[in-house]
PATOR-657854 format. One record per residue (C-alpha): residue number from 0; residue in three letters; y, x, z. Coordinates in steps of 0.001 Angstrom, whole numbers, plus 500000, padded with zeros to 6 digits. Layout:
REM PATOR-657854
DRENLO pos code      Y      X      Z
DRENLO NUM  ALA      Y      X      Z
...
This chain:
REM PATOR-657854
DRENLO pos code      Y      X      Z
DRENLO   0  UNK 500000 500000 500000
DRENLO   1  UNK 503625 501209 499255
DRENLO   2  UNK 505938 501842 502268
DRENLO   3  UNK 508246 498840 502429
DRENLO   4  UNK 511948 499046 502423
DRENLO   5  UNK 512769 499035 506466
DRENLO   6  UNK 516326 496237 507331
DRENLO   7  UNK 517752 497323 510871
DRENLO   8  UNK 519919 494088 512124
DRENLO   9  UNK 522118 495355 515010
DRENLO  10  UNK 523944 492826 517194
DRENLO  11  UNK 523662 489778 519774
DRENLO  12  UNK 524611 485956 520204
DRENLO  13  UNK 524248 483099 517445
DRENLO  14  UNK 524465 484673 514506
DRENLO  15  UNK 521745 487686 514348
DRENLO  16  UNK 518835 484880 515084
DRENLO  17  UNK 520257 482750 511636
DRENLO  18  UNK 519892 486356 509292
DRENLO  19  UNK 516160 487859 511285
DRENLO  20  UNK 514897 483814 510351
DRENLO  21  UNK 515728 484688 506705
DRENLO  22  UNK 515031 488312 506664
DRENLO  23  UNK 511099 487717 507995
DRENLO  24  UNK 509714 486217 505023
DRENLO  25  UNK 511000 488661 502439
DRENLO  26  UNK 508506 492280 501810
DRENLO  27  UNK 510428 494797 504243
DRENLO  28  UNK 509541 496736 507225
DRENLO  29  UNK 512267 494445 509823
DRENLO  30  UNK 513400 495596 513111
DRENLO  31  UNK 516366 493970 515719
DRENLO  32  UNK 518248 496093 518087
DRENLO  33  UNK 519509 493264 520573
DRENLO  34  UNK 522474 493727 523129
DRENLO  35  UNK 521304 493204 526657
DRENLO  36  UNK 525065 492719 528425
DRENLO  37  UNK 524919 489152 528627
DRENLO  38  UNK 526044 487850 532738
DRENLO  39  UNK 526559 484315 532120
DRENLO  40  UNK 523857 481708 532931
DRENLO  41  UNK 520369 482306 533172
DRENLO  42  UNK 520710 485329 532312
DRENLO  43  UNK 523058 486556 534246
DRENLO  44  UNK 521221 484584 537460
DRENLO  45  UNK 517907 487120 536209
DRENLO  46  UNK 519736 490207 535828
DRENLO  47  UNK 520812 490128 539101
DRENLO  48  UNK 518091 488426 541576
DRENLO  49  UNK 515381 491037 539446
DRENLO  50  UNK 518076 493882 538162
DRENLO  51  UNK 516352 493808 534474
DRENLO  52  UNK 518789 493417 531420
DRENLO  53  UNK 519930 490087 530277
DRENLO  54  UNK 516936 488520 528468
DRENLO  55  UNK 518912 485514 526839
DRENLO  56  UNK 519615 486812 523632
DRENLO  57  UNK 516389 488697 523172
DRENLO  58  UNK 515124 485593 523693
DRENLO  59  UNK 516571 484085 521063
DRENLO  60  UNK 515446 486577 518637
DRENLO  61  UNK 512018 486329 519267
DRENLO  62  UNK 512000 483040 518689
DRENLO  63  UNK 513597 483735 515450
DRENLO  64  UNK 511173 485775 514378
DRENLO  65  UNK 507888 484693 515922
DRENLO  66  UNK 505241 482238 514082
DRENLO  67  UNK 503923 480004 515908
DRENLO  68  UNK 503345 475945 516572
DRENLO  69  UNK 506359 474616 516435
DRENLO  70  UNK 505236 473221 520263
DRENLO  71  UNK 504605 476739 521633
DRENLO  72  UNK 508330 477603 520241
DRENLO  73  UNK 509630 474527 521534
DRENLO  74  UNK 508161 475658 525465
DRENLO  75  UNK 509408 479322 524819
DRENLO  76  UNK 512922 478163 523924
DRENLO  77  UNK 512698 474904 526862
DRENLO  78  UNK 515903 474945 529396
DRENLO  79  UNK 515070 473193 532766
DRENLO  80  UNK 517719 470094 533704
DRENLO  81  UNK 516534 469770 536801
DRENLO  82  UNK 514643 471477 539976
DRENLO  83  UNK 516246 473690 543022
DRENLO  84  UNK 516593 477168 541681
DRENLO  85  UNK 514825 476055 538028
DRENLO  86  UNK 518069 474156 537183
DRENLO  87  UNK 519487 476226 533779
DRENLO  88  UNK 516384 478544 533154
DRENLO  89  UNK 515421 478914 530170
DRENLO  90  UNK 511294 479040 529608
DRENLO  91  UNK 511629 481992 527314
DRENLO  92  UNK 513704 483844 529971
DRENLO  93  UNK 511471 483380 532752
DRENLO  94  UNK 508435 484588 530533
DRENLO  95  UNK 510685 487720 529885
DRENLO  96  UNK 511358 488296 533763
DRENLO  97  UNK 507561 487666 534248
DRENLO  98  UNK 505726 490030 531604
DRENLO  99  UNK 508998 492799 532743
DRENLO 100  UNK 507409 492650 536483
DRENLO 101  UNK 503496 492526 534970
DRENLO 102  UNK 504292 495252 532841
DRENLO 103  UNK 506821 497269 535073
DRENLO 104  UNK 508952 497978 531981
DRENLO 105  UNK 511143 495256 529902
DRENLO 106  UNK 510828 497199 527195
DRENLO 107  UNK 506934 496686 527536
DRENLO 108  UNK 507457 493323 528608
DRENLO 109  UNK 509034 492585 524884
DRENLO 110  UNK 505944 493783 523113
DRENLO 111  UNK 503657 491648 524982
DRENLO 112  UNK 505797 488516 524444
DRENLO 113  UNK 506516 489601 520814
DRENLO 114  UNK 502449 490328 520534
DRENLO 115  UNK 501655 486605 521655
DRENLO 116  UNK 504054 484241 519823
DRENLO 117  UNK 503044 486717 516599
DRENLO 118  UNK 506503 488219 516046
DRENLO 119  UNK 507316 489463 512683
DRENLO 120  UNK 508961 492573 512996
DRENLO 121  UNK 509759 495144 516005
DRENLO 122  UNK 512403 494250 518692
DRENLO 123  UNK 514193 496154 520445
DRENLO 124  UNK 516729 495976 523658
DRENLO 125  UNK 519807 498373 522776
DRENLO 126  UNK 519195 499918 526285
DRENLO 127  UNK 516079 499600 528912
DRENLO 128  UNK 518367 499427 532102
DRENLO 129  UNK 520700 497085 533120
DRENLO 130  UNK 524296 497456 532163
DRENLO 131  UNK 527522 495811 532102
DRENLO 132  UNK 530266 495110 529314
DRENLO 133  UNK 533941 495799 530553
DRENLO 134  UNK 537230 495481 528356
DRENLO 135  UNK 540289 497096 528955
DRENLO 136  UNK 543016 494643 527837
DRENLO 137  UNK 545962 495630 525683
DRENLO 138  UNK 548603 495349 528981
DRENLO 139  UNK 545938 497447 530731
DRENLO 140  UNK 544234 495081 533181
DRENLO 141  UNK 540506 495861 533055
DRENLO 142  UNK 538134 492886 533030
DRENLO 143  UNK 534835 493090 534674
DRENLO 144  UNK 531856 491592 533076
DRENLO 145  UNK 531218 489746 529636
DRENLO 146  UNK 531013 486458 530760
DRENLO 147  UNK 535178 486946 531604
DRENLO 148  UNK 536243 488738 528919
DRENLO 149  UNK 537031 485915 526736
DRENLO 150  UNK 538361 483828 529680
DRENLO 151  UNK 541349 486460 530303
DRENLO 152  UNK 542454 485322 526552
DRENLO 153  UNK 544449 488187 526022
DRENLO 154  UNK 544297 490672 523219
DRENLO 155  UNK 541845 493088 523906
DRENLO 156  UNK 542096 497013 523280
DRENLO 157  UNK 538480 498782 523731
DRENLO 158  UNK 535607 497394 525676
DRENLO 159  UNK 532859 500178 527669
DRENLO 160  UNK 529793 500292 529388
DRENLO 161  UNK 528534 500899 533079
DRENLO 162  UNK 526843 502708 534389
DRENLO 163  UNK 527473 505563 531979
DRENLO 164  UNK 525613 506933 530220
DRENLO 165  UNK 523815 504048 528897
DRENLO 166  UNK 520390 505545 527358
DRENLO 167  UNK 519503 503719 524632
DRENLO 168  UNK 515637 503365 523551
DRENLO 169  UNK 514874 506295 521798
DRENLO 170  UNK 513202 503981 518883
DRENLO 171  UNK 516090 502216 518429
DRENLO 172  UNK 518342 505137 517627
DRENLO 173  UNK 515257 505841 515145
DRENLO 174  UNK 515163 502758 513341
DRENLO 175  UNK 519209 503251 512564
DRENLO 176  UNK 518826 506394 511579
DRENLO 177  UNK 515655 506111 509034
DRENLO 178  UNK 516623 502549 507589
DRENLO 179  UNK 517382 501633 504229
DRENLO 180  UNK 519861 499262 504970
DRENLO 181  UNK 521411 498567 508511
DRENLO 182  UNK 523004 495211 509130
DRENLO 183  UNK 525597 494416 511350
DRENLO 184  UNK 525288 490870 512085
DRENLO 185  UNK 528262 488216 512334
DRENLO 186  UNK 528815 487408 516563
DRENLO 187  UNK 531530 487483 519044
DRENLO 188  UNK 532679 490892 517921
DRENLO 189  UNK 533935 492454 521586
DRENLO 190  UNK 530469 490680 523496
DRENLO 191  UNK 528074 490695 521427
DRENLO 192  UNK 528443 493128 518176
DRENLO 193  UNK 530274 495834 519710
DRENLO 194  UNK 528227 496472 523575
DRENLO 195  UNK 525496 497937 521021
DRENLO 196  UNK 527698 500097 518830
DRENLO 197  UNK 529643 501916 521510
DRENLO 198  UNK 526380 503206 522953
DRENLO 199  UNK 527291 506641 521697
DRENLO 200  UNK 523844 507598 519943
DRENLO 201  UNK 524163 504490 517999
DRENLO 202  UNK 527278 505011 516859
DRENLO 203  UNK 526007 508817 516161
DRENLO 204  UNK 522984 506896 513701
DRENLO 205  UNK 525278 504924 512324
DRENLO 206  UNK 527246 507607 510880
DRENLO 207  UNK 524060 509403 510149
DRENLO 208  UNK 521837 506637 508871
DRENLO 209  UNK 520270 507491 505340
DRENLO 210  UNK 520561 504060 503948
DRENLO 211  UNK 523742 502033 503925
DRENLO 212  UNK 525757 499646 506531
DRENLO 213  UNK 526352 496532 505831
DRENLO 214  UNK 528362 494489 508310
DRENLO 215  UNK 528166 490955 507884
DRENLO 216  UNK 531746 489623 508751
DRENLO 217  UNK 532518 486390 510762
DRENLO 218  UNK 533471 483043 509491
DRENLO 219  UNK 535203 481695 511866
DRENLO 220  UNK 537683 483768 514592
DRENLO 221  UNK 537233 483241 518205
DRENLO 222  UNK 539521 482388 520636
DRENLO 223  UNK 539777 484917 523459
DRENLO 224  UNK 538771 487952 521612
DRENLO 225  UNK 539417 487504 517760
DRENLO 226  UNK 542627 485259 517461
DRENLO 227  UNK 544509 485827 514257
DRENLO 228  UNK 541992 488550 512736
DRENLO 229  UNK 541372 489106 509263
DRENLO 230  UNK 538124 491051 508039
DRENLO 231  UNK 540442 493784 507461
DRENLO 232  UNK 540988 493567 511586
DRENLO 233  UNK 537022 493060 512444
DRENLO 234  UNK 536801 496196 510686
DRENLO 235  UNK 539110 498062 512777
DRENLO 236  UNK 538490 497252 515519
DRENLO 237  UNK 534459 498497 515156
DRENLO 238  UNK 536096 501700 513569
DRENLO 239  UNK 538080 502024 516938
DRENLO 240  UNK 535130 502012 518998
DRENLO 241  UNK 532442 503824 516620
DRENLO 242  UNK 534740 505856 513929
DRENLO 243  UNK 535535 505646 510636
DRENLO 244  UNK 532937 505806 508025
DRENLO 245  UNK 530227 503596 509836
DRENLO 246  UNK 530906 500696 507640
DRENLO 247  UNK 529764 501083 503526
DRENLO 248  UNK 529840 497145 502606
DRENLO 249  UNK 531468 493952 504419
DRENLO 250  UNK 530233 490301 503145
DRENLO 251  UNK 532438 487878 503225
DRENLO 252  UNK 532744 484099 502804
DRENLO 253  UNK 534572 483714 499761
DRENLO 254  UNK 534109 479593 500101
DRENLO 255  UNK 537494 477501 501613
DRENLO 256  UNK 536342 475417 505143
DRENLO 257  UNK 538233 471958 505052
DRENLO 258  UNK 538582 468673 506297
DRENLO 259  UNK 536341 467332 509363
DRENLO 260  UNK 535166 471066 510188
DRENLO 261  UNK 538008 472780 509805
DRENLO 262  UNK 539889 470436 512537
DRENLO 263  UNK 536679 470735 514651
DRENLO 264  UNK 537645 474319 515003
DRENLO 265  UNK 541419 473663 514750
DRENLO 266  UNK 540832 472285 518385
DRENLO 267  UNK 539095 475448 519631
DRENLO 268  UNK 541797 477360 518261
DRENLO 269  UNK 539686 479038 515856
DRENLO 270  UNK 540653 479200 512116
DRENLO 271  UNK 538817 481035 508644
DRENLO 272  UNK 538764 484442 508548
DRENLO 273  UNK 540744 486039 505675
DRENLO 274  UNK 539429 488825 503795
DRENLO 275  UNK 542126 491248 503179
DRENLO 276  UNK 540716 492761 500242
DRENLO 277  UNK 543528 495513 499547
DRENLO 278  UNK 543527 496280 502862
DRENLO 279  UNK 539472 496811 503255
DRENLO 280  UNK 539380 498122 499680
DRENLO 281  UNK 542119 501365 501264
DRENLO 282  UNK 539389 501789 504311
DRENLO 283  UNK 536975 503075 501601
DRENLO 284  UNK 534856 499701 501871
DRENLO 285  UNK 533033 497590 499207
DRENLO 286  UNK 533514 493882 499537
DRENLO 287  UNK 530857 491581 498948
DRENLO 288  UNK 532224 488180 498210
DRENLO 289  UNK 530076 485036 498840
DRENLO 290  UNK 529783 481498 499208
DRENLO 291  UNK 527576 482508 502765
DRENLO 292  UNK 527944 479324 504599
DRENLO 293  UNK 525902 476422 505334
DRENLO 294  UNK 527433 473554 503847
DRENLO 295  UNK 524558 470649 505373
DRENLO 296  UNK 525708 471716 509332
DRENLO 297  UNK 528675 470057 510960
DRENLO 298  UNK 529380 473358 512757
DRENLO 299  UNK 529578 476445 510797
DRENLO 300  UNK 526835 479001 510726
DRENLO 301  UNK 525735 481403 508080
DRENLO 302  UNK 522889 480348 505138
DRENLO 303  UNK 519965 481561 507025
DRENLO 304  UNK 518438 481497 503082
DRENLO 305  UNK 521928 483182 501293
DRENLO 306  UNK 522259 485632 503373
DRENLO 307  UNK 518795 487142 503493
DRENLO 308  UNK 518612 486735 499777
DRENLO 309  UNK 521551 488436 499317
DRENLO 310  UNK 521033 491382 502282
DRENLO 311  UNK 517800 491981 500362
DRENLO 312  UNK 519270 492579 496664
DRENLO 313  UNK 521091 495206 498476
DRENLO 314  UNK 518524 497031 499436
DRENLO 315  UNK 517894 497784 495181
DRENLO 316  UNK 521183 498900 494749
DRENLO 317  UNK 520569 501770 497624
């Protein structure tokens, strides 16, 4: 058998789960480096009664990428309403916390989970140990923890890790570096893309990577931490934290948002993302212009089926 091409997704929160669903069907050796700095719900209640990183959004990627019953996925992904103490779990978090203490190692715990709901593709936590997101905001107040950062709603200058140094799993900082193509997927860009780029050996792998970087640009911005940002600003602000020349290719949505879901956002504060093409273009980046929405949803979220199709043709033009 040929080696197949091997597609690194890098990120965290809604949007990485939408491209790995895509990405598992198509002929490539896939992989998911997941950010573990989540602090808010059950998560955050886990991290700290059993000090193991935040299992919510590897969670959500295994369920992305597993094969199973449709009833088995349904129990994984299952959030208790009710019970003292059981009251916001989530099944699939619980299972995490579980096969971390069985195994001694969350790492470990992953590839058990990811062994019996028949993942497709490897998984990987950006760091084994727990660890916290901070931002230091642009009038210099530092906020603690990720769950506040977009609270504070202020414009945000860099956001860092504790402890320091975070060690990130030595196959992860593999995978970057020997892909063909490394995605970075759309999410909140300062809580969810960014905690696994600033872990300094990903950023070096990055930079090093033999394939290209593809960075998969948000739709929408996000109030609290994106406010008024074009792609050209996305960009940026991932070159302030990593470097320049980490980025090869953006995609972006090339496809107006009106009417009802437009004002649906309107009343988050959150508006379209414009794609400065001059100014992306002068930061030595191609553009890749797409209709990459799903048009059936009421709330907008990436073509699970466009996106992968597209990430894939990419990967002959390597």
């Amino acid at each position: 058998m040929p080696k197949q091409p091997s597609i690194v997704v890098v990120g965290g929160g809604t949007g990485m789960p939408v491209l790995l669903r895509g990405l598992k069907d198509y002929p490539i050796d896939l992989s998911a480096i997941v950010t573990v700095a989540d602090d808010g719900g059950s998560s955050g209640r886990l991290r700290t009664e059993m000090a193991i990183p935040a299992p919510g959004d590897i969670r959500n990627v295994i369920a992305a990428l597993s094969d199973v019953e449709p009833m088995l996925l349904d129990l994984f992904q299952h959030r208790f309403k009710n019970g003292n103490g059981l009251s916001g779990h989530s099944m699939g978090n619980l299972l995490l916390a579980a096969m971390t203490s069985v195994t001694g190692d969350f790492y470990n715990g992953i590839k058990e989970i990811s062994r019996v709901l028949n993942v497709k593709g490897k998984i990987y936590p950006i760091a084994n140990q727990n660890m916290y997101l901070h931002a230091e905001m642009e009038d210099g107040q530092i906020i603690y923890g990720e769950s506040n950062i977009p609270l504070a709603n202020k414009k945000i200058k860099r956001v860092f890790l504790s402890p320091e140094p975070v060690m990130p799993l030595p196959e992860a900082v593999s995978a970057v570096t020997n892909a063909d193509l490394v995605v970075i997927a759309p999410g909140s860009l300062f809580t969810s893309t960014l905690p696994n780029l600033i872990v300094p050996q990903i950023g070096d792998a990055l930079r090093h990577t033999k394939g290209k970087v593809v960075y998969v640009c948000n739709v929408m911005t996000q109030e609290g931490e994106t406010t008024g940002f074009t792609a050209a600003d996305h960009v940026q602000a991932i070159h302030d934290h990593v470097g320049a020349g980490c980025i090869h290719s953006v995609i972006v949505n090339n496809e107006k948002i009106e009417g009802d879901v437009r004002a649906i956002y309107a009343e988050e504060n959150a508006e379209p993302v414009i794609y400065d093409l001059e100014r992306l273009r002068s930061m030595d980046i191609d553009v890749i212009e797409a209709d990459i929405i799903d048009h059936s949803k009421k709330m907008l979220r990436h073509d699970t089926n466009k996106v992968a199709n597209l990430l894939y043709s990419l990967l002959e033009t390597n």
